[in-house]
C-alpha positions, -999 to 999 in steps of 0.1 A, spaced: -264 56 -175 -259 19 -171 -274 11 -207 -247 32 -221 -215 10 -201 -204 -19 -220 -199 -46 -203 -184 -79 -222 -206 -72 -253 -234 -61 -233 -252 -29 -216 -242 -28 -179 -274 -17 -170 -307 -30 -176 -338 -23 -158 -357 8 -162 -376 12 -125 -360 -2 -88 -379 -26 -81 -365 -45 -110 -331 -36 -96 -320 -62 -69 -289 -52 -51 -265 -77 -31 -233 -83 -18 -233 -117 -13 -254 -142 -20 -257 -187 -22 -232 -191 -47 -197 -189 -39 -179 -182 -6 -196 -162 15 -187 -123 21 -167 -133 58 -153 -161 40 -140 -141 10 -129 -114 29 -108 -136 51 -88 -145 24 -85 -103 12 -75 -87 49 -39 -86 61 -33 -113 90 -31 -87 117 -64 -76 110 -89 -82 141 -116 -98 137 -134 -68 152 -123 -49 119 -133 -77 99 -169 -74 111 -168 -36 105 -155 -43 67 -185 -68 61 -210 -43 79 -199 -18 51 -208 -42 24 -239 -47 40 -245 -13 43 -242 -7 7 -268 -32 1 -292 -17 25 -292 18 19 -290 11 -21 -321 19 -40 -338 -9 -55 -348 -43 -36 -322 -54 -13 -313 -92 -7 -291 -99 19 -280 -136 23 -293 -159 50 -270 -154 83 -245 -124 66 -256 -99 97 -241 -133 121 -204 -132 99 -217 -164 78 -184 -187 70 -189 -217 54 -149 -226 62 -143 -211 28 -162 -238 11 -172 -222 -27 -204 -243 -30 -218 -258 -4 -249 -277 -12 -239 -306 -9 -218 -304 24 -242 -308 49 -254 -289 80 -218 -294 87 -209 -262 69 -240 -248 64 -248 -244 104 -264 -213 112 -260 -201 152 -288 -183 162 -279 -176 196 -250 -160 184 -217 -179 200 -200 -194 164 -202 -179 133 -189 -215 116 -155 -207 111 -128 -230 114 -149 -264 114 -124 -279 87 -114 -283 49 -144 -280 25 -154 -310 6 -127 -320 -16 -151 -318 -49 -149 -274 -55 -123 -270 -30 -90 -293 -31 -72 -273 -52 -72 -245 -26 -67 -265 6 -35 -252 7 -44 -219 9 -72 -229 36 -56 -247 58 -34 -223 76 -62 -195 77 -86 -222 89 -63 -234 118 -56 -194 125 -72 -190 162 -71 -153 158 -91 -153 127 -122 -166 146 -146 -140 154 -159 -139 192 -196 -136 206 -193 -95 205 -182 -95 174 -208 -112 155 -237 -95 180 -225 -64 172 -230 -72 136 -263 -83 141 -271 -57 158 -256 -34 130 -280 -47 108 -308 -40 128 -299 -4 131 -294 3 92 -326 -13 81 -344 8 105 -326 42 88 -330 24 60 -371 24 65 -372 59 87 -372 76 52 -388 68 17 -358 87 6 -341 54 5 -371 38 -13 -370 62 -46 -396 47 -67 -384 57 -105 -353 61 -124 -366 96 -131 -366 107 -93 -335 87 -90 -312 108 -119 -329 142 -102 -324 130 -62 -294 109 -57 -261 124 -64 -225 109 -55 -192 130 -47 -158 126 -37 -156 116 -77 -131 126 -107 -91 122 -104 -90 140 -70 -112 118 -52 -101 99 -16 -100 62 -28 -119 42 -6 -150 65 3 -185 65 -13 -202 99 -7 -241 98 -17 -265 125 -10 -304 121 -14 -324 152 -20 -359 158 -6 -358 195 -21 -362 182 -58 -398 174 -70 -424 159 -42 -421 166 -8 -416 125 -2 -406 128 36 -418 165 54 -392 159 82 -363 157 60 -348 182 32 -313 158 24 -297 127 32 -263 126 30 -242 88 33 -205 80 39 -191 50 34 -158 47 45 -141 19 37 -100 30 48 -83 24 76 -85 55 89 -109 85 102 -114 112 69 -130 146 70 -143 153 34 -160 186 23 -189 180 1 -195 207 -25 -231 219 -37 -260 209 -42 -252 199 -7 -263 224 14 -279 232 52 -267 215 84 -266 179 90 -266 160 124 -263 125 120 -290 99 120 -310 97 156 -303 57 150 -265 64 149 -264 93 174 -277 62 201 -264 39 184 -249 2 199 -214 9 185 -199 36 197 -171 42 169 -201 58 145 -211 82 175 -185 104 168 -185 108 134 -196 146 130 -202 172 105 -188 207 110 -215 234 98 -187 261 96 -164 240 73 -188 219 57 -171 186 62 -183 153 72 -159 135 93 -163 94 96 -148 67 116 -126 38 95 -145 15 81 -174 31 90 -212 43 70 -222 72 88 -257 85 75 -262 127 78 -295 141 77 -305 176 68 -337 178 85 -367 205 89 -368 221 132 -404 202 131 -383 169 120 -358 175 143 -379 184 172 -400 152 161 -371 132 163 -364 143 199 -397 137 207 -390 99 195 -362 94 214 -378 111 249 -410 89 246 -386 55 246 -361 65 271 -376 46 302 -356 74 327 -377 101 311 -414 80 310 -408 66 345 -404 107 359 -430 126 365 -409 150 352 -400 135 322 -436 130 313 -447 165 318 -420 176 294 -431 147 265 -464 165 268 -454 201 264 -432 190 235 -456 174 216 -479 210 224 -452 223 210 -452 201 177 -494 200 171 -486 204 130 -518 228 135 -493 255 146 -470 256 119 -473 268 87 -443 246 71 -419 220 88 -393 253 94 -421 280 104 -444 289 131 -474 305 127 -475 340 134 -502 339 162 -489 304 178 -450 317 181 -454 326 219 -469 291 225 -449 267 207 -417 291 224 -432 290 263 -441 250 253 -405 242 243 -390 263 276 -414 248 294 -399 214 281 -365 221 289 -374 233 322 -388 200 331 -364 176 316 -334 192 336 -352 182 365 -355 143 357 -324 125 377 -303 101 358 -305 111 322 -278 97 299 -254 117 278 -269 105 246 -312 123 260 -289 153 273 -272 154 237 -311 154 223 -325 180 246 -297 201 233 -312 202 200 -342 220 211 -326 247 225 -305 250 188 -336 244 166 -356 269 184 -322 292 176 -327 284 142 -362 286 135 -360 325 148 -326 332 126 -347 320 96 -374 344 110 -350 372 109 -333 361 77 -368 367 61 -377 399 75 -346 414 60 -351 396 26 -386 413 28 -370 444 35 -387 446 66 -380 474 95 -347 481 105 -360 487 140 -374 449 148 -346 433 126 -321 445 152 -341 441 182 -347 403 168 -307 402 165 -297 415 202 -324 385 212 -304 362 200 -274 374 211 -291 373 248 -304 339 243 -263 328 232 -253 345 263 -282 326 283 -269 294 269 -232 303 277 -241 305 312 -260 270 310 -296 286 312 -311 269 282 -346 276 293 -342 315 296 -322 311 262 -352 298 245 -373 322 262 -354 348 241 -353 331 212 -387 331 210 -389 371 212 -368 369 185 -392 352 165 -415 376 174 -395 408 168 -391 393 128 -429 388 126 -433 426 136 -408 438 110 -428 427 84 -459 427 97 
C-alpha cells in the first residue's frame, strides 16, 4: 500500500477512497508535457512519435482510477517554448490554437526571469524546424483524447469507487525482475464482488511505452478471450488497429508507444456492441438492408430472452439463432460496407459459436447424455465447415442446433 512507501519522511500514499485521488501528468506549473518531452527524445524522433509518447501519458491519466485532471490544451501538444512558469509571459506563450494549425512551439526564448540559465539549451531545439509538430499531428492527438475518455466512460470499471474494490479488481503484471521495461499491464476484473458492468467480465490495458511492437503473455487471474475495445477496433489511428490478442497463446500484442485497451466481454456485450456500431454506420441505416438486420439483431438481444449475459433461454434458443442468421443474411446484402462493419459482423457469427460451445461445455459438466453431447459437437463442426466455405448464415443456422442439442442432453 501507498501508506506503507516512504517517501522523504513521509507515507507515499494518502487518501483512503478515489475521489480523493487526483491523477495527472502534467499540470500549470513547470514545462508542459510536449515541452518536457522535447528535451527527453533523441533528435531523430518525429514528431509523429512525439505525439504518440504524450498520448501514452495522457492515457495513463485517463484510464487511472481516481479523478483525472488533464491540463488545459495537453490533447493539442501544449508548448509554452519550454518556458518553466509562464504566468507572467503573456498570451505570447500561453496561446492556445483551437483550430488546430500551431501547437506554440518555437515562438522564441522564454522570459529571461525562470529561464536564462537554460537558453542555451533552448535555443537550438527551439530553432529545430523538424521538432515542430504539423496539423495531423496535433489532430490526431486531439482526437486520441476523445477516443480514450469515451473507453474511459463506456465502463464503470474504470470508475472503481473504493480502495476496497480497488485491492480486489485491479491487478498489474509484467512485474518482478523479469518484467519488459517499458510496459504497464493492468487488468480490471468484473468477476470479483458486484456485477458493476453486465456486458463486461475483464478489462485488460497495455501501455506500451518502447519503441517497438511486444507480444506479452499475461498469467492468471487473467482468463477468457479478449478483442479489443470497439473504440480502438474503429479507431482514427490506425497503428492501435492491429494490436491483437491471440486466444490460443494468450498474448496481447501492442503497437510502440501504444495503450491498447482488451475487453473480455459477455456474447450479450459483444453482440450489444455490434449492435452499437451497425446503428451509427450511415451505409448500414441508409439500406434497407442494413435496417432490417439492426432490427433482427436487437430481436435477437431483447434481455427478456436470456437468462445471463452468456445464456439463452431454453425456449427462446431457436429465435435469438434464426434472428441472428436472419441478421447476417441481410447485412451481406447491404453494398459498400467497410472492412472495420465486416470485421463486426464477424463477431456474431463467433459469439453465436461460443455461446453453443458453453452450452455443450455444460451439458457434459452435468453429465448429461452422451447421445446429444456429440450430436451438439458434429453441429459445430458443420457450422466451422459452413464458415470455411464463407456461408456464415448457414454456419449460425447450425450453431444454433447445437445449442439446442446441449439443452436436450440435460434436459
Amino acid at each position: 500500500r501507498g501508506d506503507q512507501i516512504d517517501y522523504n519522511g513521509s507515507p507515499a500514499g494518502y487518501t483512503e477512497d478515489p475521489q480523493e485521488n487526483i491523477v495527472y501528468v502534467s499540470a500549470h506549473d513547470n514545462e508542459t508535457l510536449f515541452d518536457v518531452s522535447q528535451y527527453k527524445h533523441p533528435l531523430g524522433t518525429s514528431t509523429a512519435d512525439r505525439a504518440r509518447a504524450q498520448n501514452l501519458g495522457i492515457d495513463i491519466t485517463a484510464l487511472a482510477q481516481g479523478v483525472n485532471f488533464f491540463h488545459a490544451g495537453v490533447d493539442m501538444l501544449r508548448s509554452k517554448s519550454l518556458d518553466r512558469d509562464s504566468f507572467n509571459s503573456g498570451d505570447w506563450f500561453n496561446r492556445l490554437d483551437f483550430e488546430y494549425q500551431r501547437n506554440n512551439w518555437g515562438v522564441g526564448l522564454p522570459v529571461a526571469s525562470k529561464n536564462q540559465a537554460e537558453w542555451p539549451n533552448m535555443q537550438p531545439l527551439l530553432a529545430d524546424p523538424s521538432l515542430t509538430p504539423v496539423p495531423g499531428d496535433i489532430a490526431a492527438s486531439v482526437a486520441h483524447l476523445r477516443e480514450i475518455l469515451a473507453i474511459k466512460s463506456s465502463t464503470p470499471l474504470f470508475n472503481l469507487t473504493s480502495a476496497q474494490d480497488i485491492q480486489d479488481r485491479v491487478a498489474f503484471h509484467n512485474t518482478g525482475p523479469a518484467q519488459v521495461p517499458g510496459m504497464i499491464v493492468m487488468s480490471v476484473s468484473d468477476l470479483i464482488g458486484e456485477d458493476l458492468d453486465p456486458g463486461v467480465d475483464e478489462i485488460v490495458v497495455v501501455f506500451n511505452a518502447t519503441d517497438g511492437p511486444q507480444a506479452l503473455a499475461v498469467p492468471a487471474p487473467v482468463e477468457g478471450s479478449f478483442r479489443l475495445h470497439p473504440v480502438q477496433r474503429h479507431s482514427a489511428d490506425p497503428v492501435v488497429r492491429t494490436a491483437a490478442f491471440d486466444s490460443a497463446l494468450g498474448t496481447f500484442t501492442v503497437p510502440a508507444r501504444t495503450t491498447a485497451v482488451f475487453e473480455s466481454t459477455t456474447s450479450l456485450g459483444a453482440l450489444g456492441e455490434v449492435l452499437a456500431h451497425l446503428e451509427a454506420d450511415p451505409d448500414v441505416t441508409g439500406d434497407h438492408h442494413g435496417r432490417k438486420a439492426i432490427n433482427h439483431l436487437r430481436s435477437a438481444l431483447n434481455p427478456v430472452r436470456w437468462l445471463d449475459g452468456d445464456t439463452i433461454k431454453p425456449a427462446s434458443k431457436r429465435y435469438v439463432y434464426n434472428q441472428l442468421r436472419k441478421a447476417v443474411l441481410e447485412l451481406r446484402k447491404v453494398d459498400g460496407l467497410s472492412a472495420d462493419t465486416l470485421a463486426e459482423i464477424a463477431i456474431i457469427h463467433e459469439e453465436a459459436r461460443a455461446i453453443a460451445v458453453r452450452a455443450i461445455d455444460a451439458a457434459t459438466a452435468a453429465g448429461g447424455r452422451p447421445r446429444h453431447i456429440l450430436r451438439a459437437w458434429l453441429e459445430i463442426l458443420r457450422g466451422d465447415i459452413d464458415l470455411h466455405f464463407d456461408r456464415p448464415d448457414k454456419a449460425i443456422q447450425h450453431y444454433g442446433k447445437a445449442c439446442v442439442y446441449a439443452h436436450r442432453a440435460i434436459r
